[in-house]
ZATI-322266 format. One record per residue (C-alpha): x, y, z; residue in three letters. Coordinates in steps of 0.02 Angstrom, whole numbers, padded with zeros to 5 digits, always signed. Layout:
residues N
XYZala ...
This chain:
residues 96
+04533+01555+10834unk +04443+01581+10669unk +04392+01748+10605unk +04222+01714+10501unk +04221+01838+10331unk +04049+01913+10289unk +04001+01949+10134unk +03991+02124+10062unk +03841+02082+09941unk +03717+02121+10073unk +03766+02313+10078unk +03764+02311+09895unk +03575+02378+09917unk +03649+02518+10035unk +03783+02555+09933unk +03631+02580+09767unk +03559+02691+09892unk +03711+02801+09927unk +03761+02825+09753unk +03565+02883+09710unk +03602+02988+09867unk +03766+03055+09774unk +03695+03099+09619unk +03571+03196+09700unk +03702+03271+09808unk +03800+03345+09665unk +03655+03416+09545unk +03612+03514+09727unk +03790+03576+09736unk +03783+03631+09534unk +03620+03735+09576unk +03486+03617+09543unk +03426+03597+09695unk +03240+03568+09659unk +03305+03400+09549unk +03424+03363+09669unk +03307+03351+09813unk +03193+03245+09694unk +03326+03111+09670unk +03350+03095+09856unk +03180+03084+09888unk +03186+02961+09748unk +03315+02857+09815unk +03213+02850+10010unk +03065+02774+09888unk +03192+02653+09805unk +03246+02628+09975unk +03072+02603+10063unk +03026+02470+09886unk +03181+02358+09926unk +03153+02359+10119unk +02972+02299+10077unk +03034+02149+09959unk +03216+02113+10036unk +03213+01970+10130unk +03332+02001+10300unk +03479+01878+10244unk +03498+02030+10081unk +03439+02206+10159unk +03614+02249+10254unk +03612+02429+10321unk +03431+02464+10254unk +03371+02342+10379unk +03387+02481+10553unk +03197+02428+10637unk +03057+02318+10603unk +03010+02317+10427unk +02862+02396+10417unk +02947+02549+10521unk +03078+02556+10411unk +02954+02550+10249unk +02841+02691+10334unk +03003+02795+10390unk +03081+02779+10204unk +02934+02808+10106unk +02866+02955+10234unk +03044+03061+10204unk +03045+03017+10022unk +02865+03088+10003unk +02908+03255+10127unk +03060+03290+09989unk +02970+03261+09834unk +02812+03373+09916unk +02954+03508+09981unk +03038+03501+09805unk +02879+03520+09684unk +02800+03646+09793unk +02891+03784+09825unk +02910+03924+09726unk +03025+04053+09701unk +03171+04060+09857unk +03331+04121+09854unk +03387+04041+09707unk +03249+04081+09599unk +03271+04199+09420unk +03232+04338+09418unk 
């Protein structure tokens, strides 16, 4: 019995994504949330882009439906956050 090894390079686009994710992640958690929440949305865009031009052999975990779902699903979420982030005003942590 043979075990086959995958490769790891296909997750390598995942793995981009997370650490985008990350970043985001800690400028919320240092009180920047409005730049955090633009760097996540940022990384669903860079996320929807190499969905769209990934062929399937290279996507890894990005690749969860059809394509096109996936592109409209990514790009959708990373629009809502960069809308949500821009757009409000004020909130709890707001100066006063």
């Amino acid at each position: 019995m043979t075990t086959q090894r995958t490769s790891p390079r296909p997750q390598l686009t995942f793995g981009l994504i997370l650490a985008v994710v990350a970043v985001g992640m800690v400028r919320i958690a240092q009180y920047h949330w409005r730049e955090g929440t633009v760097i996540i949305g940022g990384a669903l865009l860079l996320a929807a882009g190499l969905r769209a031009v990934l062929p399937p052999e290279r996507m890894g975990l990005l690749g969860v439906r059809r394509r096109t779902l996936d592109v409209f699903t990514y790009a959708g979420f990373g629009l809502l956050m960069l809308a949500v982030a821009l757009t409000i005003t004020g909130g709890p942590l707001a100066a006063n």
